[in-house]
C-alpha positions in Angstrom: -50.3 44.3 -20.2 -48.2 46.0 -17.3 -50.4 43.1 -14.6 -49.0 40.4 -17.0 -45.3 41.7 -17.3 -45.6 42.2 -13.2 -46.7 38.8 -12.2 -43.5 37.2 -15.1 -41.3 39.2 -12.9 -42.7 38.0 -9.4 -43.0 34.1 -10.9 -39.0 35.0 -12.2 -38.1 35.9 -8.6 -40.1 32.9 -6.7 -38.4 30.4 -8.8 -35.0 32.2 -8.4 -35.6 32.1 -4.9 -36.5 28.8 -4.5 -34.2 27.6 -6.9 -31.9 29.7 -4.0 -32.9 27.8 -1.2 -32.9 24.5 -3.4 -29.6 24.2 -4.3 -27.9 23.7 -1.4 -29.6 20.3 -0.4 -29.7 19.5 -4.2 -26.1 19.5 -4.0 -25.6 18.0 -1.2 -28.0 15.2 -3.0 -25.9 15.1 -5.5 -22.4 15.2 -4.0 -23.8 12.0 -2.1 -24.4 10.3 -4.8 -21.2 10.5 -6.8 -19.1 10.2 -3.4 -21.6 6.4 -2.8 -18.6 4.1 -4.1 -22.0 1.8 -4.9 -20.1 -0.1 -7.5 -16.9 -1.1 -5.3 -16.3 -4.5 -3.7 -16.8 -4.7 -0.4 -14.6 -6.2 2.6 -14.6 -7.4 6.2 -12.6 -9.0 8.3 -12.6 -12.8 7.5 -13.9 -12.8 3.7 -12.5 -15.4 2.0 -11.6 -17.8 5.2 -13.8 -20.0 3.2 -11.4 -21.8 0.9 -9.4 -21.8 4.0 -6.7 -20.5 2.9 -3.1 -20.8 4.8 -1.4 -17.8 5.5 2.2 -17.5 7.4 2.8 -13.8 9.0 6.3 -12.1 10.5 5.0 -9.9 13.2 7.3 -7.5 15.3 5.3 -6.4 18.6 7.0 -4.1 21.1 10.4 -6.1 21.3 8.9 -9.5 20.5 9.2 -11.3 17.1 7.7 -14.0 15.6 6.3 -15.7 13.0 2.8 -17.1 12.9 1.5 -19.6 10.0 -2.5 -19.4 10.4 -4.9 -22.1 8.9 -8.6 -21.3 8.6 -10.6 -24.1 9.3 -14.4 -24.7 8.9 -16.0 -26.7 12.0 -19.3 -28.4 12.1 -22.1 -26.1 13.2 -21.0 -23.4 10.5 -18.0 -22.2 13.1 -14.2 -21.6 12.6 -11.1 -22.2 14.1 -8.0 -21.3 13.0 -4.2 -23.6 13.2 -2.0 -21.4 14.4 1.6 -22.6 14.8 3.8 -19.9 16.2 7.9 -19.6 16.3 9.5 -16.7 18.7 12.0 -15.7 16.8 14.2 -15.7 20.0 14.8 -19.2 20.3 11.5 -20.1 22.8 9.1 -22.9 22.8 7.2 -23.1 19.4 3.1 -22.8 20.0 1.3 -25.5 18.0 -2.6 -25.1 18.2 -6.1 -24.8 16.9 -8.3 -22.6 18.4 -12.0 -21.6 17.7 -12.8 -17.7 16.8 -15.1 -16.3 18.3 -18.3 -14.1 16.5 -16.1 -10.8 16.9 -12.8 -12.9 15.7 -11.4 -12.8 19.6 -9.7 -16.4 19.8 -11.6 -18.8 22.4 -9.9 -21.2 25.3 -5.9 -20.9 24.1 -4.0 -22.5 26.4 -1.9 -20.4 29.5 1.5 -21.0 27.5 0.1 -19.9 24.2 -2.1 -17.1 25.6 0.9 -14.3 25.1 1.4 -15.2 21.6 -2.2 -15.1 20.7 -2.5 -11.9 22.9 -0.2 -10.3 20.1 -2.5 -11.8 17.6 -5.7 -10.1 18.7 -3.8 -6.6 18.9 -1.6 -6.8 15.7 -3.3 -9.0 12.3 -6.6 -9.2 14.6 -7.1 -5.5 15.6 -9.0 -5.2 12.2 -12.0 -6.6 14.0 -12.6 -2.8 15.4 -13.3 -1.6 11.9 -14.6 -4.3 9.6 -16.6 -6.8 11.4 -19.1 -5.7 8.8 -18.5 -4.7 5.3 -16.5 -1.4 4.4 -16.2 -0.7 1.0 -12.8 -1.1 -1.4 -12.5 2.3 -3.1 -10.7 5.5 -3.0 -11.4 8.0 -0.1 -14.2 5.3 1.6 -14.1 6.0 5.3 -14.3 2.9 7.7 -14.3 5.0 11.2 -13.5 7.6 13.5 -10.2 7.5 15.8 -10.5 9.7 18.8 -6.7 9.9 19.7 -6.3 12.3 22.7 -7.8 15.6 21.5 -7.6 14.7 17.8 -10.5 12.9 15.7 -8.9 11.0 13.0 -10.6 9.0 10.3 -9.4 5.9 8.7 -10.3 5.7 5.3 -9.0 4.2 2.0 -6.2 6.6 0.7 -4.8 4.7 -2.4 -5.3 1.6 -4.2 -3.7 0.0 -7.4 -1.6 -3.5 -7.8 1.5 -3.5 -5.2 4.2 -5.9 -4.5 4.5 -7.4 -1.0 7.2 -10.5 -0.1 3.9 -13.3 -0.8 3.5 -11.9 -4.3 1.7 -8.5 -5.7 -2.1 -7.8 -5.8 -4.4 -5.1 -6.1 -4.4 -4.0 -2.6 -6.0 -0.9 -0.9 -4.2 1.2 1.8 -5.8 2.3 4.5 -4.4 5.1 6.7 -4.2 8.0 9.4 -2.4 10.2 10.6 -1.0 9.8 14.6 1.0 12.8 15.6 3.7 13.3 13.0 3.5 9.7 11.5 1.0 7.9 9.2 -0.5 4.3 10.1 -0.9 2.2 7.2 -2.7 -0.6 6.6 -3.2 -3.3 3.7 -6.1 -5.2 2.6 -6.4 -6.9 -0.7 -9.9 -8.4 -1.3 -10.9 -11.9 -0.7 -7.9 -12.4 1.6 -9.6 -12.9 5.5 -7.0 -10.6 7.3 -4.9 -7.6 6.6 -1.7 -8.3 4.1 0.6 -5.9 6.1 0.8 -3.0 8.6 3.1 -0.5 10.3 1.4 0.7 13.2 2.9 4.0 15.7 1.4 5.5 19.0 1.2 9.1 19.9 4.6 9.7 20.5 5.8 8.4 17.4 7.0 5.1 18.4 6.4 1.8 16.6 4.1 -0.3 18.3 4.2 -3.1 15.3 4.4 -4.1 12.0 3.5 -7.1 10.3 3.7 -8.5 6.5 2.3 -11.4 4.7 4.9 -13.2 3.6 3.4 -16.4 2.5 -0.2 -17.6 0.9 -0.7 -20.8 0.4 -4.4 -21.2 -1.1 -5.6 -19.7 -4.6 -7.3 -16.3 -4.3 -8.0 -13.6 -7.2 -6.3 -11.0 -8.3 -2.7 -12.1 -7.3 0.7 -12.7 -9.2 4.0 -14.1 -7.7 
C-alpha cells in the first residue's frame, strides 16, 4: 500500500511538471490562434480595379496641390493602365494621360512633362505598394509591417475600424497607423476600393509631408452610402 500511494505522488508530480513546461507553448498555441483574424477580408493594393472604377483624389505634397481623377483600365494581355488626368491647383498645364502599371503598381513610360506629377503619385496614393502588394488582412490590431525609422521600429497595423464619413461618401473603412516621433500617420482603406481612401502622412521632425482624400467615386462598390 505505501509503494502504491508513492508512485500516485511521483505520477502527480510528472504530470504537474510537464503540465509546467507545457503550458507555456500551449499558450502560446492558443494565443495564436485567437489573435489569427482567419475570418476577416482581406486587402491589397489594387483589389477591386476590376470593375474599373473612377476615382478623383485632392493631394497636397510638400507645397504642391493638385487634383488627380484616376480611371482603371483593363488592357489585353490581362494588364492595366490607369487614365490619369491631373490639374495643379496653381494654375499649370493640366496632364491628360494613360499609362500602364507596372507588376509592383510603379507607372510605366509617362511622358517628361507628366513625370513630376506622377512622381507624387507613386510617393503619396501609390506608396501603399510597400505594404500590400499581397494581401493583409482587414481587422482590428492585424499588422501589415515593420518601419525602421532612425533608431525606432514601428509597426503599421490596423488600429480601428467601423463605418466613417469621408467627402466621397461613408463606408466601413479601416485605419491603419504609427506613430513617427510625436505624431501619428494614418491611413484609410475601405475594402474592394484599389487604393487608399485618405492619408495624412508626417516625417520625423513632425512636418507634413502629405495628405490626400478621396473625394469622388464614380463606380458601384459595397459597403458605401452617400
Amino acid at each position: 500500500m505505501p509503494n502504491i500511494r508513492i508512485v500516485a505522488i511521483f505520477a502527480v508530480i510528472i504530470i504537474a511538471a510537464v503540465a509546467g513546461i507545457a503550458w507555456p507553448f500551449i499558450a502560446n498555441m492558443k494565443t495564436s490562434y485567437i489573435l489569427e483574424p482567419v475570418h476577416a477580408s482581406q486587402w491589397h493594393i489594387g483589389k477591386g480595379s476590376e470593375t474599373n472604377p473612377e476615382m478623383v483624389y485632392q493631394i497636397s505634397y510638400n507645397k504642391t496641390q493638385l487634383s488627380a481623377d484616376l480611371k482603371f483600365l483593363t488592357i489585353s494581355g490581362g494588364g492595366q493602365q490607369i487614365s490619369a488626368k491631373i490639374t495643379p491647383s496653381d494654375g499649370g498645364k493640366e496632364i491628360d494621360q494613360s499609362v500602364k502599371i507596372g507588376l509592383v503598381y510603379y507607372f510605366v513610360d509617362t511622358s517628361p512633362e507628366a513625370k513630376p506629377y506622377f512622381d507624387i503619385l507613386n510617393q503619396s496614393v501609390f506608396s501603399m505598394r510597400d505594404y500590400a502588394t499581397d494581401d493583409k488582412y482587414l481587422a482590428k490590431d492585424a499588422e501589415w509591417g515593420d518601419l525602421y525609422i532612425g533608431a525606432n521600429h514601428e509597426k503599421l497595423k490596423v488600429t480601428d475600424s467601423g463605418k466613417m464619413s469621408f467627402t466621397f461618401g461613408s463606408a466601413d473603412a479601416y485605419l491603419l497607423s504609427y506613430r513617427i516621433g510625436a505624431k501619428i500617420n494614418k491611413i484609410w482603406i475601405v475594402d474592394n476600393i484599389p487604393l487608399p481612401v485618405k492619408s495624412e502622412i508626417y516625417d520625423p521632425d513632425g512636418n507634413l509631408v502629405y495628405t490626400y482624400e478621396l473625394v469622388s467615386l464614380k463606380a458601384p462598390a459595397a459597403g458605401l452610402t452617400s
